[in-house]
C-alpha positions in Angstrom: 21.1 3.4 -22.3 18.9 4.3 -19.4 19.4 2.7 -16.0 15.3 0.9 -15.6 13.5 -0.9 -13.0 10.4 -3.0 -13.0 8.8 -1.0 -9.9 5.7 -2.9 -8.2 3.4 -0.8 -5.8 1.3 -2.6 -3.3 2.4 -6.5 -4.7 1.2 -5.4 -8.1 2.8 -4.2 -11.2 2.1 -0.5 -11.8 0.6 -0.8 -15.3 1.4 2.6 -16.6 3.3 4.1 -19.0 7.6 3.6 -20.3 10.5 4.4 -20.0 13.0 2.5 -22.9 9.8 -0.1 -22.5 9.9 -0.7 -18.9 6.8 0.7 -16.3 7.2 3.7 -14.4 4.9 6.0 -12.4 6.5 9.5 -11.8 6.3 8.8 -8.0 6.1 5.4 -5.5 6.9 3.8 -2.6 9.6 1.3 -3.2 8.7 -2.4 -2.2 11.6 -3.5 -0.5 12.4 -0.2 1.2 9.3 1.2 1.9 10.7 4.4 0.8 9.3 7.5 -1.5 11.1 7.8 -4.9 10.9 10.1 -7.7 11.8 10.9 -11.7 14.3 13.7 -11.1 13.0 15.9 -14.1 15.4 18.4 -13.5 17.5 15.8 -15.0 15.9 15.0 -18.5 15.9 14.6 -21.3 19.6 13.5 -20.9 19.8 11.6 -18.1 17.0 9.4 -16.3 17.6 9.5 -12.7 16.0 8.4 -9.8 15.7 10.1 -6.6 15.0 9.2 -3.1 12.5 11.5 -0.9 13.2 10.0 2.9 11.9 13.1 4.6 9.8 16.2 4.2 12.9 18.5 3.6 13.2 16.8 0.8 9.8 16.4 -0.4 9.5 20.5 -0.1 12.6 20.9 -2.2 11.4 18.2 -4.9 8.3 20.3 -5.5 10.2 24.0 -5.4 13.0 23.0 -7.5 10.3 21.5 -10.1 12.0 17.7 -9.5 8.6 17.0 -9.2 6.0 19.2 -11.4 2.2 19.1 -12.8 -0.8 20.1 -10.7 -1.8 16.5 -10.4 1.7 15.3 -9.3 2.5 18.3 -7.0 -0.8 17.0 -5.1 0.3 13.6 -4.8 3.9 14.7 -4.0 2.7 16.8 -0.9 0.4 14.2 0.4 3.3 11.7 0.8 5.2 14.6 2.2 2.7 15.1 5.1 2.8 11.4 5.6 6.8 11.4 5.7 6.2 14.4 8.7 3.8 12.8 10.8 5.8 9.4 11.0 8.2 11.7 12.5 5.9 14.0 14.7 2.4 13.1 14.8 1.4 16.4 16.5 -0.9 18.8 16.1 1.8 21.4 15.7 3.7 19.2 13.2 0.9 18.7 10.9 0.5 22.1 11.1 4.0 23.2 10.4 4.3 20.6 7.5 1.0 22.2 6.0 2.7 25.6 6.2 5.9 24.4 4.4 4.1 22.8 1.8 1.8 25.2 0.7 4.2 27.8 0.7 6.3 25.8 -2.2 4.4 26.4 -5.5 1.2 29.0 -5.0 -0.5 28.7 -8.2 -1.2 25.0 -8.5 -4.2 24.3 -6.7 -4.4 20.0 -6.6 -1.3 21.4 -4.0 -4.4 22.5 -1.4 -6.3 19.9 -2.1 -4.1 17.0 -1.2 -3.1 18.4 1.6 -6.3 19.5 3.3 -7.6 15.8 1.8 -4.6 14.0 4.2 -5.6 16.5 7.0 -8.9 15.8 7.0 -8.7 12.0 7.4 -5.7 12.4 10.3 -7.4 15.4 12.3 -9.3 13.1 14.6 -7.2 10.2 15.1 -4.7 9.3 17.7 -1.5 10.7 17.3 0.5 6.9 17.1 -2.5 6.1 14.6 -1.4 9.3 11.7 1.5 8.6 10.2 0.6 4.7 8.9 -3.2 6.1 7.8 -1.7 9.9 6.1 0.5 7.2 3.8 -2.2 5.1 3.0 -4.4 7.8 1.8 -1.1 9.3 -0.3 -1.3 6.2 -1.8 -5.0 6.2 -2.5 -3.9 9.5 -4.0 -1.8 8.5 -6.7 -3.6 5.2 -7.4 -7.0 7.5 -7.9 -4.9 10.1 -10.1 -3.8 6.9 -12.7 -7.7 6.5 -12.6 -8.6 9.9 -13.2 -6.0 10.3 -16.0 -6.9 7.2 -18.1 -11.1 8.1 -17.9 -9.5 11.5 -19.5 -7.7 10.1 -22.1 -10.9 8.2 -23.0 -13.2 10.6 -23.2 -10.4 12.7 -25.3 -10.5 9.8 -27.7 -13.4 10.7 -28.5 -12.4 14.2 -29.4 -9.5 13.2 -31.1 -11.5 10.2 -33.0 -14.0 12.6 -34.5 -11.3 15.0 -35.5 -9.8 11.7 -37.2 -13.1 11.5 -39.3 -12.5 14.9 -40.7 -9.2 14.4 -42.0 -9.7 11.3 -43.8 -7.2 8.9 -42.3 -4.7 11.6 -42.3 -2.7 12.2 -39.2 -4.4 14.5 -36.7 -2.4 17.5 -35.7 -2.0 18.4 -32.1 -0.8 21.6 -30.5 0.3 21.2 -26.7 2.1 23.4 -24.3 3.9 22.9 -21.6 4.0 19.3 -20.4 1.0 17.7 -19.0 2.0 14.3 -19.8 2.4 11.7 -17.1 5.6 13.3 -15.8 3.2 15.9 -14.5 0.8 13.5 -12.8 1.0 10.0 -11.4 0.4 8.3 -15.1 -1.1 8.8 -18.2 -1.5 12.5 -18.0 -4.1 15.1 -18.7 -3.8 16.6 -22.2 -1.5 13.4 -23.6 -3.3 10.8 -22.2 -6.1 11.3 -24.7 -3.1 11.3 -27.7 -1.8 8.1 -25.7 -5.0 6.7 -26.2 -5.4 7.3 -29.8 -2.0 6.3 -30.8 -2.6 2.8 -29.1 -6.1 2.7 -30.6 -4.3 3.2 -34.1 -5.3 6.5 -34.7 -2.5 8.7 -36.7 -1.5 11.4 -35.2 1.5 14.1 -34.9 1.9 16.2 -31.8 3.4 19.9 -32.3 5.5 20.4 -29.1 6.3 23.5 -27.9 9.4 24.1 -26.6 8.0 26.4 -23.6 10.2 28.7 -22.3 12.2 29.6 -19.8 12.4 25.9 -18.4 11.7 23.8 -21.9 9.2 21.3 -20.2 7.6 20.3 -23.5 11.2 20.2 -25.7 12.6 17.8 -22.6 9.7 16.3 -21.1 6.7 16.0 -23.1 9.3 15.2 -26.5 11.4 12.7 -24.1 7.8 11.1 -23.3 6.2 11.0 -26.8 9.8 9.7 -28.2 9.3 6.5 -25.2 5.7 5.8 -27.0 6.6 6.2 -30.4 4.4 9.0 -31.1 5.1 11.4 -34.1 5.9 14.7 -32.7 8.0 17.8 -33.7 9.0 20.5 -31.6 8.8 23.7 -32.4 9.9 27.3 -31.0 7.2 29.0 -28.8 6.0 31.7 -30.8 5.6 29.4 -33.5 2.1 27.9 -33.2 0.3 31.2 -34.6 2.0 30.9 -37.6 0.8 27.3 -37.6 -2.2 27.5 -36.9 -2.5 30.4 -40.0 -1.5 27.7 -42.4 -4.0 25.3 -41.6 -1.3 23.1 -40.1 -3.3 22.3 -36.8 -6.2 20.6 -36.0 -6.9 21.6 -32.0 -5.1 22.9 -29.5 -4.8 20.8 -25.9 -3.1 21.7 -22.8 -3.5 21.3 -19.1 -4.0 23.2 -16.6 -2.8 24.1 -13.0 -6.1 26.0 -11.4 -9.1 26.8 -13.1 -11.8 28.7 -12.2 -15.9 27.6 -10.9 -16.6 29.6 -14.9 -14.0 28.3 -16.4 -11.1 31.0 -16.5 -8.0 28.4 -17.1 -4.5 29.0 -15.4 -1.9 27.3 -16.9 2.3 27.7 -17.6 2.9 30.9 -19.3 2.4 31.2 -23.1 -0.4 29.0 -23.1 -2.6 32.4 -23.4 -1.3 33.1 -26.4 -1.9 29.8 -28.0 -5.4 30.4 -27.1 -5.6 33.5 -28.5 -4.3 32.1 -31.9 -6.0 29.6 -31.6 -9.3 31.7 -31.5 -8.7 34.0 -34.5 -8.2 30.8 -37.1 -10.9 28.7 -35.6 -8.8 25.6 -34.2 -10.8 24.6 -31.1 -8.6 24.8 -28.5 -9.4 22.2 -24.9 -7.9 21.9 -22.0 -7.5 18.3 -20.0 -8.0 18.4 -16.4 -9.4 16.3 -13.6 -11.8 17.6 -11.6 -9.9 18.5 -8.5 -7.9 21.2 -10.5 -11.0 23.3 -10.5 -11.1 26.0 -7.7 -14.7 26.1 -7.0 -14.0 28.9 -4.4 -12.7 31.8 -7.2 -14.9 33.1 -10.3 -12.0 35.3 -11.6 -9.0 34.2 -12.9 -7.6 37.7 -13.7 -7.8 38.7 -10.3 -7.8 35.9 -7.9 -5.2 33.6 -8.5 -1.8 34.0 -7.9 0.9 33.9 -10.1 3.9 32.3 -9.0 6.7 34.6 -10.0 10.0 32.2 -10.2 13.9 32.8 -10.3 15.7 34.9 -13.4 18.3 32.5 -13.2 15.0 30.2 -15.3 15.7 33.2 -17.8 19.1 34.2 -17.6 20.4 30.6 -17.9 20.4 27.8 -20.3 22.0 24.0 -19.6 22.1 21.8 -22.1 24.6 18.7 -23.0 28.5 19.3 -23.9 29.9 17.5 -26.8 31.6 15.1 -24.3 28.4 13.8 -22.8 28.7 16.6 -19.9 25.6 18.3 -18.8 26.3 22.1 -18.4 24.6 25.5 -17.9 25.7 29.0 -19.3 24.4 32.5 -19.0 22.5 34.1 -21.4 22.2 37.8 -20.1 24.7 39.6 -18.7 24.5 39.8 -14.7 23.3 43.5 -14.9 19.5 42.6 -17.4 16.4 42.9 -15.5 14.6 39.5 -15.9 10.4 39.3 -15.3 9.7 35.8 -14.8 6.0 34.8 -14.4 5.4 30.6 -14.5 1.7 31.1 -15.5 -1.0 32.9 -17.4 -4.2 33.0 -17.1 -6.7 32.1 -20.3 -10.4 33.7 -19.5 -13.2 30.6 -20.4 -14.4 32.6 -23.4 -11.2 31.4 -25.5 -12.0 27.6 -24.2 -14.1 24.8 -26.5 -14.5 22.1 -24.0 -13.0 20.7 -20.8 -12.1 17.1 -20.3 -12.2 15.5 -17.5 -12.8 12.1 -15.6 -16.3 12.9 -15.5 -16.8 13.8 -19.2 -16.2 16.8 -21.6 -18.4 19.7 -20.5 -17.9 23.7 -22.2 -16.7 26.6 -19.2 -19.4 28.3 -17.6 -20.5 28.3 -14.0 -24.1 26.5 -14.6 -22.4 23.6 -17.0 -19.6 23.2 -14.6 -21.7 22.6 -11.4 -23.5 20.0 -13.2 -19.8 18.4 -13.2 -18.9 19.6 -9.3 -17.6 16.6 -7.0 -21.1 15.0 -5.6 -23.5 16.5 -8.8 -24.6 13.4 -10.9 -24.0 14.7 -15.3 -26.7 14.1 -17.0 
């Protein structure tokens, strides 16, 4: 049985989604304390720790070591991490050092950049003594925006996911996902499960095929550990699995997150979600990815050649862990010491494979003219 707590944020219960039926948000100031805490996710599916983040040391190794994941959450986690350093040191040159060590812990994600130069910009021109108390409160405007952000995408992927429902006649609607953009990858709800939240608590049947994704499994022990907690129907299923799916007719729509994408719509996101799109284009499933707005880099037009790909440890490749007969978590080797290992974290999908984006502002198709209709400060029509 999991160890659970009733976490309130600001004198208010955090609304979001469960963990063996209790409330969680992957990340949150403790009430009594006053102090940052985190899901481990390094530990799950087997073991549901909490973790304390007292400094930025620690915030910087939460994000490398994935303890903390998800464009979204990455964002929030660095924001509270520039906080944490400017209690300490409200100086110039330790705003600017905590920027350098933050940005330099996961390259491809791009919310990363965003929360940090959104802190910075609001602590530039204040008084040193005055930075520290105002960079936490707008960490916590952050995360309280992101749980916003997340549940206007699962709305408008209801929609989606409602009119796929029509088609199938009160059948369940089958959903491909990759990776894990749940909301262990963002503050709560998600991206690409908040609209199958949604749907599930609106009634709608659905089934979710999980892929396992390789080498670090985030959707066999992260998304499966969060669809089991909300009691959604979900199988999970080998990587290279979903072509042969999709050939028998056995999915509906493909939906995944993303961790940059591009002002026309070229979608970066954890590797082997390219080839999903690729399947996914030769049987005709419409494949969308969930994102809020601040994922997209308005600054780059070419996926291909302009973001960069995080290229992560072989020990991701080379090593397995997994749970011992006698409860015992434990990791073995795979390859013998002398094998090569390649280990890129993302791909990159170009915007001709994608149906539709949907974000907090609406469902819009890739393209630089549709998307600046869409841009932070543009009214849709």
């Amino acid at each position: 049985m999991f160890r659970v707590l009733a976490l309130r944020l600001r004198g208010r219960l955090t609304l979001g989604m469960r963990v063996s039926g209790r409330h969680f948000r992957s990340i949150w100031l403790d009430e009594s304390s006053g102090v940052l805490r985190i899901i481990d996710q390094t530990r799950l599916p087997h073991a549901f720790e909490l973790r304390t983040l007292p400094d930025l040391p620690a915030v910087v190794e939460a994000i490398r070591t994935m303890r903390v994941r998800g464009a979204p959450l990455i964002g929030a986690a660095a924001a509270h991490g520039l906080a944490l350093a400017l209690a300490v040191d409200p100086s110039d040159a330790s705003l600017a050092q905590a920027r350098r060590e933050l940005q330099a812990t996961r390259p491809t994600a791009v919310n990363l950049r965003w929360a940090i130069d959104r802190v910075s910009r609001v602590v530039a021109h204040l008084d040193p003594g005055l930075r520290g108390a105002r960079a936490q409160r707008e960490a916590e405007d952050i995360c309280d925006e992101d749980v916003a952000v997340c549940q206007k995408i699962g709305e408008h992927g209801l929609r989606i996911i409602r009119e796929l429902s029509s088609r199938r006649g009160g059948e369940p609607v089958r959903i491909l996902t990759h990776c894990n953009a749940g909301w262990l990858a963002t503050v709560d709800w998600g991206t690409a499960l908040a609209p199958i939240y949604k749907a599930h608590a609106d009634g709608l049947p659905v089934h979710v095929w999980v892929d396992e994704t390789r080498p670090r499994n985030q959707g066999a022990s992260l998304t499966a550990f969060e669809l089991r907690e909300a009691g959604v129907p979900h199988t999970v299923i080998v990587d290279n699995a979903g072509g042969h799916l999709m050939q028998r007719g056995l999915v509906d729509a493909v939906l995944v997150g993303s961790d940059r994408t591009t002002a026309t719509g070229d979608v970066c996101n954890k590797i082997g979600t390219y080839l999903k799109a690729l399947a996914a284009t030769d049987n005709g499933v419409p494949f969308y990815v969930a994102l809020p707005i601040s994922t997209i880099d308005w600054e780059i037009e070419d996926g291909l050649r302009q973001i960069p790909i995080e290229e992560r440890s072989a020990d991701e490749v080379a090593e397995v862990e997994g749970l011992r007969c006698d409860g015992r978590l434990e990791r073995v080797r795979i390859l013998t010491s002398s094998t090569d290992v390649a280990n890129p974290a993302f791909d990159v999908t170009p915007a001709r494979h994608v149906t539709a984006f949907i974000t907090e502002r609406g469902c819009f198709s890739p393209g630089r003219s549709e998307m600046e209709r869409f841009r932070p400060g543009e009214r849709p029509d």
